[in-house]
N, C-alpha and C positions, 0 to 999 in steps of 0.2 A: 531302555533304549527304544526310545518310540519317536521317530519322527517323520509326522504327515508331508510336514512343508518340504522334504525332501524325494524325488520319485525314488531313488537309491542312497540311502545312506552309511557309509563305510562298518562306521559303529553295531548299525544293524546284524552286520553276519558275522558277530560274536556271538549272537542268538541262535542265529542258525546255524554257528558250526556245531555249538553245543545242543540242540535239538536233534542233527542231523548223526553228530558222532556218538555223543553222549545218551541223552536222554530215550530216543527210540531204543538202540540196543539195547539199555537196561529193561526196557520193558519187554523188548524180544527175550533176553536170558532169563528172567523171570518167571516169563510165560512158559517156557521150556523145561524148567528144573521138572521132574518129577515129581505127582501129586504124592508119592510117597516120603518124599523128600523135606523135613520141617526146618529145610534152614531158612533164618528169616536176616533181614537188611535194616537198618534205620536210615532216613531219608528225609534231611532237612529242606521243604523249599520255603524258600524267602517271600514274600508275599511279593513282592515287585516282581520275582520272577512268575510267581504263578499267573502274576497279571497279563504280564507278556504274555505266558504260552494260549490266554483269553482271549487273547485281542484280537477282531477279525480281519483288522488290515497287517498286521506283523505275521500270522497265518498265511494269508493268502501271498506276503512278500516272502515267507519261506518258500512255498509250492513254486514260485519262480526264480526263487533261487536252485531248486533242485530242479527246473527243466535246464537251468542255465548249464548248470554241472555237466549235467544228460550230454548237453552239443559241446560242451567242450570237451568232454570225454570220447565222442565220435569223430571229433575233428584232429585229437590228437592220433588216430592210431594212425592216419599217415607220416606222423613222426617218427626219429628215428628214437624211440623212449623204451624203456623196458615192459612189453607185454604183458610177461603176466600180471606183475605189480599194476597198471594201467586193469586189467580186468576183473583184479580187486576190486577195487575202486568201484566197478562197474557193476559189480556184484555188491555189495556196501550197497550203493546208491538204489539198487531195485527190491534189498532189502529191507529199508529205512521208509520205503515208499508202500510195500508191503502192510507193515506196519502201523502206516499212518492213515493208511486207509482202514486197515482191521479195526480201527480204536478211534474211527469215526472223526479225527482230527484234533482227537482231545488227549493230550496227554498228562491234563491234571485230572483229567476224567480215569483214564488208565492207570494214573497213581490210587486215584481215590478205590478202585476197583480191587488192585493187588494189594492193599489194607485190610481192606473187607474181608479179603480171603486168604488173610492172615501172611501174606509174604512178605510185609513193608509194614515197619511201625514209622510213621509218618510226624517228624518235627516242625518249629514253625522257627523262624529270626525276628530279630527286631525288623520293624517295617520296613525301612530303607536301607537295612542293615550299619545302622548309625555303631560307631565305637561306642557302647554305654559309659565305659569309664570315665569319658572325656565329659560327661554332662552330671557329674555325681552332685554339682552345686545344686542342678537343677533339678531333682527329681520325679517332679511332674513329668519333664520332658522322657524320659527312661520309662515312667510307666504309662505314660500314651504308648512309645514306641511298640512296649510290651502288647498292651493292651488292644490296640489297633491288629496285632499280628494275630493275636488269638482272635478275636472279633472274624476278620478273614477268612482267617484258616478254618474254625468251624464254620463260616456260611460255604463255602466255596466245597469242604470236603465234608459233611454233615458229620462231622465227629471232633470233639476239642482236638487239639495237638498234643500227642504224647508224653515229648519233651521238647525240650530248647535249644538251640545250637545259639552259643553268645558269638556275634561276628568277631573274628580275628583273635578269638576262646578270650576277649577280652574281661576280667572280671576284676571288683573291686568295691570296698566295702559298700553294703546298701542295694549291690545291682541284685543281690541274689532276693535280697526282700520284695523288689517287684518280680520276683519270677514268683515268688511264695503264693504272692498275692493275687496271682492272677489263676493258682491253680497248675503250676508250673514247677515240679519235684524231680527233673533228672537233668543234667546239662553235662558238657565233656571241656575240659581245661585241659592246659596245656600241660604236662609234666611238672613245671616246677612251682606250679602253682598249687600241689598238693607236696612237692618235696620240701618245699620251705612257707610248709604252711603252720599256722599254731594250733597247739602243736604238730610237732611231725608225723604223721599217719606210721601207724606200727610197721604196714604192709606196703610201704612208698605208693606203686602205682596198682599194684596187685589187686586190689579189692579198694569202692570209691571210698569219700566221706559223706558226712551230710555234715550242713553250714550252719551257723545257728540260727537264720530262718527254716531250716529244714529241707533243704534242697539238694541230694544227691548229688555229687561231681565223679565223675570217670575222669581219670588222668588218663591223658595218652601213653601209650606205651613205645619208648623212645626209640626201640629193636623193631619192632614192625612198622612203624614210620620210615627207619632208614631202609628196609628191605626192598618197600617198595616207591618210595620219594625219592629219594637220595640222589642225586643227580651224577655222582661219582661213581655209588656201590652197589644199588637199586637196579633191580631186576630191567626194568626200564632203559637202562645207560648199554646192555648189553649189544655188540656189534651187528645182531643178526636181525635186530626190532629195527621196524620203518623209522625213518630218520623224521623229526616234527618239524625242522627248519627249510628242508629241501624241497621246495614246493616247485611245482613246473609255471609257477607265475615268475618264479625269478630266472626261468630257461627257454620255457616254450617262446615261438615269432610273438611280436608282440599285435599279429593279423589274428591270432586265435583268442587271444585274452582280452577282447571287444568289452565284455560285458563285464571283466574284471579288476580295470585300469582302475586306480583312484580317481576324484576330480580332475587334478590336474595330469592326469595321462600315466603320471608313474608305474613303475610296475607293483604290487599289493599279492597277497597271497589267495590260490584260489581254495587248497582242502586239498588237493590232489596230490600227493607227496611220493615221489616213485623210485626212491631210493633209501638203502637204509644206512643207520648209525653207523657204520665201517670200522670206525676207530675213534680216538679223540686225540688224535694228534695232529689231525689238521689233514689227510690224506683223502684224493677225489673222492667221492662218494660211490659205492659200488649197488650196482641192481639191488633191490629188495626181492627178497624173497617168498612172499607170502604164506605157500606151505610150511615152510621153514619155521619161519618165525611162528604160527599157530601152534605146530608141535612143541617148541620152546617155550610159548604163554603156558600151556598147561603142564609141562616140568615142571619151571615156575611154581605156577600153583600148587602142584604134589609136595614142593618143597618146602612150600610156604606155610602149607597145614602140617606138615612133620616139624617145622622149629616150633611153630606152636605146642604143637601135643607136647611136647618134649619140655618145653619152656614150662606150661602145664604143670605136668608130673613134677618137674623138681621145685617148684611153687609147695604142689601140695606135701611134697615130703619132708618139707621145711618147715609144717604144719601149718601154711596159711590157708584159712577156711576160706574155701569159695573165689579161687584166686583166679582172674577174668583179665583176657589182654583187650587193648581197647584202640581196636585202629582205625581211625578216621581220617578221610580223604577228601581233596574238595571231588566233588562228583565227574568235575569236565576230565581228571586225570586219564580215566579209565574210556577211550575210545578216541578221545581228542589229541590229550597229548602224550598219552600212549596209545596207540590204535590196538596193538592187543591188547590191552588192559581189562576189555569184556569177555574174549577170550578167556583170560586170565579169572577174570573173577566168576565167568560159569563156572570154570575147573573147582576152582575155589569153593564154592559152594558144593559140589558135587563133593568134593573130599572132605569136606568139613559136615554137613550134615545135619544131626542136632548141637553139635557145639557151635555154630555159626545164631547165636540170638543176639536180642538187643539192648538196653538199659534196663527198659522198663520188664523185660522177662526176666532178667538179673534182681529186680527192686523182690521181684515175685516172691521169690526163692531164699533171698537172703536180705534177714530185714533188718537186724541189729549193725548199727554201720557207728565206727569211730566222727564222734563231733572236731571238726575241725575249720578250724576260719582260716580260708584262701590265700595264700602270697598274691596281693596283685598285680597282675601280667597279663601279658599276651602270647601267642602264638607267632604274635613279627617277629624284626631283625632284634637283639639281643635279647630280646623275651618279653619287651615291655613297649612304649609306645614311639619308638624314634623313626619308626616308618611312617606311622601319619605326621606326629608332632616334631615337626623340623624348621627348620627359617624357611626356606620357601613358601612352605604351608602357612605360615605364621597367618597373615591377610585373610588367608579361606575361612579357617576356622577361627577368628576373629570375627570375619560377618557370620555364620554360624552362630556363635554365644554371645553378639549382640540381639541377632533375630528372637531367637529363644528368649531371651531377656525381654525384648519390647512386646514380645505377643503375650505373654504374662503381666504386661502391665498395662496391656492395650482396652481401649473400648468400642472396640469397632463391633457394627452388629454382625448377628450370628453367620448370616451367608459372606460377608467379607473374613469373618472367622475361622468358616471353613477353609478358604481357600488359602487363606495365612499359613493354618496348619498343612494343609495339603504341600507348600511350597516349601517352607522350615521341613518338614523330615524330606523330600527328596531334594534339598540343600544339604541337607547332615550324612548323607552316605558316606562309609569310610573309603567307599570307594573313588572318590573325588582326591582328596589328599594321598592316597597310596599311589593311582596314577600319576599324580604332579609329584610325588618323590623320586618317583621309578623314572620320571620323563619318560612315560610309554601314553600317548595319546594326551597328555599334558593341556595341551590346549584345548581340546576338547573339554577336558577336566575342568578346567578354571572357567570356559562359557560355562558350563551348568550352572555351575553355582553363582555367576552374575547375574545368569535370566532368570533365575528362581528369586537371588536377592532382591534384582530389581522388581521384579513383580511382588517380590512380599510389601516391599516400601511402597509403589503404587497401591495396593490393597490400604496400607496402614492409611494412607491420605486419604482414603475415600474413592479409589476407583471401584468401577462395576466389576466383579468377580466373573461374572458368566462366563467372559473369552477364555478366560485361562480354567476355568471350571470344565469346559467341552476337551481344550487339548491333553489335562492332564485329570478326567474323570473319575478317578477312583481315590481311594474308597468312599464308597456310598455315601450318602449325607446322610442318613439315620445311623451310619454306623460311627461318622464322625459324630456326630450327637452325641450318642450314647457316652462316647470315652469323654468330650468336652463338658459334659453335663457333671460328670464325678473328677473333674481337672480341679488340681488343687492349684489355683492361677496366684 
């Protein structure tokens, strides 16, 4: 989400709510545990995201996005809105700011730092976080994606990546060999993707496999997902936690929310959420209570590490050796659209201890692992791929696996080359067809991938590269070398 040509762009402060909820607080609780403390985290970034938190104009459009916060927060207390929830908020925001100053404004600088000192084992995604399964025809195209992420990921953090996070845990024969191939031995699937795999894993999710490239898989573990996901049963759903939909954009005069209208004037969300979950039957929304609910984040979490230990113990009295739960979350969960969710996961950390490690300390420890080849699936809607691959989508990914096809048969020189590739993987995002299935920013969704298309086709006829080389600059040109030079076209 990068766009110059716009002074305020909507899409943008999906960056920023996640920088501002997400990503500073993990690095606040981080900093915080106790040096005696050896629990550790894994932490996939995507390389497109790391690019954003680089960039020195999405930067500086954060810093103004949090002065904007600041006056709307000041302009509110003459409302009639609940205070202390409102001074949340107000506290939140001079702590994120705290933060962002301490860590010099870099917060892939601050990831790379909590690695070093062992709090974070640090993954990397396919480049544009493309679905790999969907390009198995093509495999070149899989292991650029691969390959370009590692490439990345070691310049940017000077250490390879750990392991792999497959977007949408999507796997399927072949994707695990470009993980092999790139140096790449731990990744996490979905549950059934080890339950109905060949064969069946002795231990279902209990302990991973490795694939007959040799690549480690952690199954999710289906009880601690719903614990804390769940949108029914999940600690999260709970009456007393701040409500995520009730934002004072869709309440506050609309003389306060100046700087938060969408284009066309409508009302849009600002972050500011001053009421909590009440119920789900449909009943006003009542005060949040901010005390309240921090005491309850870390219940929660007391609770969360006793089903564990417990789930644990009767694992190992059933005599599975080495038997490991594996919960994986997307990152924004925890502060964004759960606001205690950091809360929650300091607790977490604090109660778990040395049982809180990661794949690759798991690989350490226990090295004899059942061979087994993957069901392939995803982590979408019925486990496999009908959240991207649907008739709406049909068209997107249609110019997708035309592009990929013509750049493998193309002869353009190597600077229109680059920039081909550059356009083809941030066309391939799966996050383009997930949007246009969802109809959540839909349109939005379908411009990307026309202005990429069109620009790839321009490219292919012989336009100059440069303009679109300055707006979407990355990655490096020797680093696209490097991967195009070993491109099996």
């Amino acid at each position: 989400m990068r766009h110059p040509e716009h002074d305020d762009h909507l899409e943008e402060r999906w960056l920023f709510e996640a920088m501002l909820e997400c990503y500073l607080p993990l690095v606040a609780v981080l900093d915080a545990l106790s040096p005696y403390n050896p629990a550790r985290l894994t932490l996939s970034l995507s390389p497109s995201l790391v690019a954003m938190l680089d960039d020195a104009l999405l930067r500086a459009r954060f810093e103004r996005h949090l002065d904007r916060l600041d006056a709307l927060c000041v302009s509110l207390r003459d409302d009639e809105i609940p205070r202390p929830a409102l001074d949340a908020h107000v506290a939140a925001l001079r702590h994120a700011r705290l933060t962002w100053s301490r860590i010099g404004a870099d917060l892939p600088g601050a990831f790379a730092r909590l690695a070093r000192e062992g709090r974070l084992s640090l993954w990397t995604t396919a480049l544009t976080h493309a679905l790999l399964p969907l390009f198995t025809a093509q495999p070149w195209f899989i292991d650029a994606q691969v390959a370009l992420a590692v490439a990345t990921h070691t310049r940017r953090f000077g250490a390879a990546p750990e392991g792999f996070w497959l977007p949408e845990c999507g796997i399927a024969p072949g994707v695990d060999v470009a993980l092999a191939d790139h140096g790449l031995y731990a990744t996490v699937l979905e549950s059934h993707a080890l339950l109905y795999g060949h064969p069946r894993p002795p231990d279902a999710t209990a302990r991973p496999v490795v694939t007959p490239a040799g690549v480690a898989c952690f199954g999710r573990d289906v009880d601690a997902a719903a614990a804390v996901w769940s949108r029914e049963a999940g600690y999260p759903s709970n009456p007393i936690y701040r409500d995520f939909h009730e934002d004072v954009g869709y309440r506050a005069p609309l003389s306060r929310l100046k700087d938060f209208l969408a284009a066309d004037g409508s009302r849009s969300p600002t972050g500011i959420k001053l009421w909590r979950v009440t119920d789900h039957q449909g009943s006003p929304k009542q005060p949040w209570n901010p005390t309240l609910a921090r005491s309850l984040a870390l219940a929660h979490a007391r609770d969360f590490a006793d089903r564990c230990a417990r789930r644990l113990d009767a694992l190992s009295q059933r005599g599975v050796t080495g038997p490991v739960i594996v919960a994986p979350y997307d990152a924004e969960l925890f502060g964004h659209w759960w606001f205690e969710g950091t809360t929650f996961l300091a607790g977490l950390l604090a109660a778990l201890g040395p049982r809180a490690i990661t794949p690759t300390d798991y690989l350490s420890r226990y090295g004899s692992l059942p061979r087994v080849v993957p069901n392939a699936s995803t982590w979408g809607e019925g486990g496999h791929l009908a959240r991207w691959v649907h008739p709406s989508t049909t068209g997107m990914l249609r110019a997708v696996d035309d592009s990929v096809r013509s750049l493998a048969a193309s002869t353009v020189g190597p600077a229109a080359r680059r920039q081909c590739l550059r356009e083809l993987m941030l066309m391939a995002a799966s996050d383009w067809p997930f949007l246009v299935r969802g109809d959540t920013a839909a349109d939005y969704a379908r411009s990307r991938v026309e202005d990429h298309r069109a620009a790839f086709l321009s490219l292919l006829s012989g336009a100059d590269p440069a303009a679109r080389a300055r707006r979407y600059g990355w990655p490096a040109d020797d680093v696209l070398d490097d991967v195009l030079a070993g491109a099996v076209w």
